[in-house]
C-alpha positions, 0 to 999 in steps of 0.5 A: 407717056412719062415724063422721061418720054416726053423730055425726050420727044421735045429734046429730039426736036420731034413734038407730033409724039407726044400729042397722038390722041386716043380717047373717048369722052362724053360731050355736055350737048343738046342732044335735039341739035347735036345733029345740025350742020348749023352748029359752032364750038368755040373751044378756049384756054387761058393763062397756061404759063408754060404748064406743059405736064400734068401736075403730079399726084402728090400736089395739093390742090390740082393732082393730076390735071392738067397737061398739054399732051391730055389737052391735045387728045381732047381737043383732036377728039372733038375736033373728029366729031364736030364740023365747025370748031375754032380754038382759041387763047385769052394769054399768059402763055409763058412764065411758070416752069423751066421749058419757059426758062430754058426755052423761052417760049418755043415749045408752048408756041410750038405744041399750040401750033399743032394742036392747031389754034386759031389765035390767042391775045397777049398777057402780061407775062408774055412780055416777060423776055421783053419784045425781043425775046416774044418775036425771036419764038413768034415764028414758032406760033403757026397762028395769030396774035390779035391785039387790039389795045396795044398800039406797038408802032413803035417797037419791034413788034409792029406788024407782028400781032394783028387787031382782030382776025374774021373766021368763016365757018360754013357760012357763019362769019366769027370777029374775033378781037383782043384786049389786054391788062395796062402794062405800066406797075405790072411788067418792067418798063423795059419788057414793053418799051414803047407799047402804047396801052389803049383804053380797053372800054373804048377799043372794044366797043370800036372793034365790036361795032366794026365787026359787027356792023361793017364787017357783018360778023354773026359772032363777036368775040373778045379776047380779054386778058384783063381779069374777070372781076376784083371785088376789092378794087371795083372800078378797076377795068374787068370783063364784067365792067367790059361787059356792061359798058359796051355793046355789040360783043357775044362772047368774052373770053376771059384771063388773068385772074385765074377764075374758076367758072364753073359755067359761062356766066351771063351779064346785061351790056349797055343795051340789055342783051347777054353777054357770055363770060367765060374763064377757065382758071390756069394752067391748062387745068381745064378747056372751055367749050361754048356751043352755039346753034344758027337758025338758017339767018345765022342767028343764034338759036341756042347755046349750051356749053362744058368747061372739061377738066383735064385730069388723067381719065383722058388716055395719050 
């Protein structure tokens, strides 16, 4: 589809055109445990900033790539040959074209909603139209918006995101929380107004050992928009520091800083077990897929993992 095409199918108000999937790719899987029914994939995207087309051929860096439609048939494709697929956002939906600037949201939660999320965590520029202009488009997102660090009790938005949201898939229990970045020095007062920012150390480990122990969650997973590392500041809070102090998290889902991990990185928590870090840079330049295989206890037996580009090899 060209770009005249799909202007016309968002103007005419009909979106279903435009994400029509027809392609085939090769998945990165192991190939003695493709066959279990004890198996999950956790696809994930973050800091898409309203990035709805491809980038075109002439820039430098990304020619090509990205795309939202692409994004829709890859998803939709797996979808067909896995049994137990959560999809999921770590922030920064909005802010970086002009569908953001003319629509203020509408279509990214609109598109996100038909390729069927699961939920998402808020990033700093979602709160770019303030607290109104987020809740006036939330209606447009058919999935939730956990936040766990953002107390809004005294806004609009009270009642409108959640903390933490338990999926089950085929007998596997998936908590899955949000935390994002201090909003005070980064998004104009006004944009957050009464949002009390929690100390995001401190929730996680609150939401992960609920999830975990209370709850009898077999994967905890955080949603994190707090950036993944920042070498010239290293006691600023990041998902490698949020990895480290806290235990009881499987899975940290990472945006902000617009990472390019070529694969989950793995850091030791306060109890010396694993924690998978993942980030898949911006703009929707890439989709994130995390498999993880159950024994019959539902404990995690193996993982294996692909971070797909998103290029024009992938037919709409």
């Amino acid at each position: 589809m060209n770009r005249k095409q799909f202007l016309k199918t968002i103007g005419g108000g009909s979106l279903a055109l435009a994400l029509t999937p027809s392609l085939a790719l090769a998945e990165n899987l192991a190939p003695d445990l493709a066959a279990t029914d004890r198996k999950l994939t956790i696809l994930h995207t973050n800091d898409q900033h309203s990035r709805i087309e491809p980038f075109d051929g002439s820039y430098t860096k990304n020619p090509n790539q990205g795309g939202f439609a692409r994004r829709a048939s890859l998803v939709q494709k797996i979808r067909s040959e896995e049994k137990n697929v959560l999809l999921l956002d770590s922030g920064d939906t909005f802010q970086g074209t002009p569908y953001f600037n003319f629509f203020g949201g509408e279509v990214e939660f609109r598109l996100m909603s038909m390729m069927g999320y699961d939920a998402s965590t808020m990033g700093n520029h979602d709160f770019d139209n303030g607290l109104k202009g987020f809740k006036d488009v939330l209606p447009h997102a058919k999935f939730p918006f956990l936040c766990s660090n953002y107390d809004f009790s005294n806004t609009i938005l009270d009642g409108h995101t959640e903390p933490y949201r338990i999926f089950k898939k085929n007998g596997i229990k998936v908590g899955v929380f949000g935390v994002g970045i201090e909003l005070a020095g980064l998004v104009g007062a006004k944009n957050y107004g009464e949002t009390i920012y929690l100390d995001p150390i401190e929730v996680a480990q609150q939401y992960s050992t609920m999830l975990r122990n209370e709850k009898k969650c077999d994967l905890v997973i955080c949603l994190s928009h707090i950036g993944y590392d920042y070498k010239n500041d290293p006691g600023k809070v990041s998902d490698k520091i949020l990895a480290a102090k806290t235990d009881g998290i499987d899975v940290i889902l990472g945006g902000h800083t617009h990472t390019f991990l070529p694969e989950p990185q793995s850091i030791l928590n306060r109890a010396g077990k694993n924690v998978l870090v993942n980030q898949v840079g911006w703009a929707g330049l890439m989709l994130g897929k995390i498999d993880f295989y159950f024994d019959k206890n539902n404990n995690v037996k193996n993982i294996s993992w692909h971070n797909q580009v998103i290029d024009d090899t992938i037919v709409v």
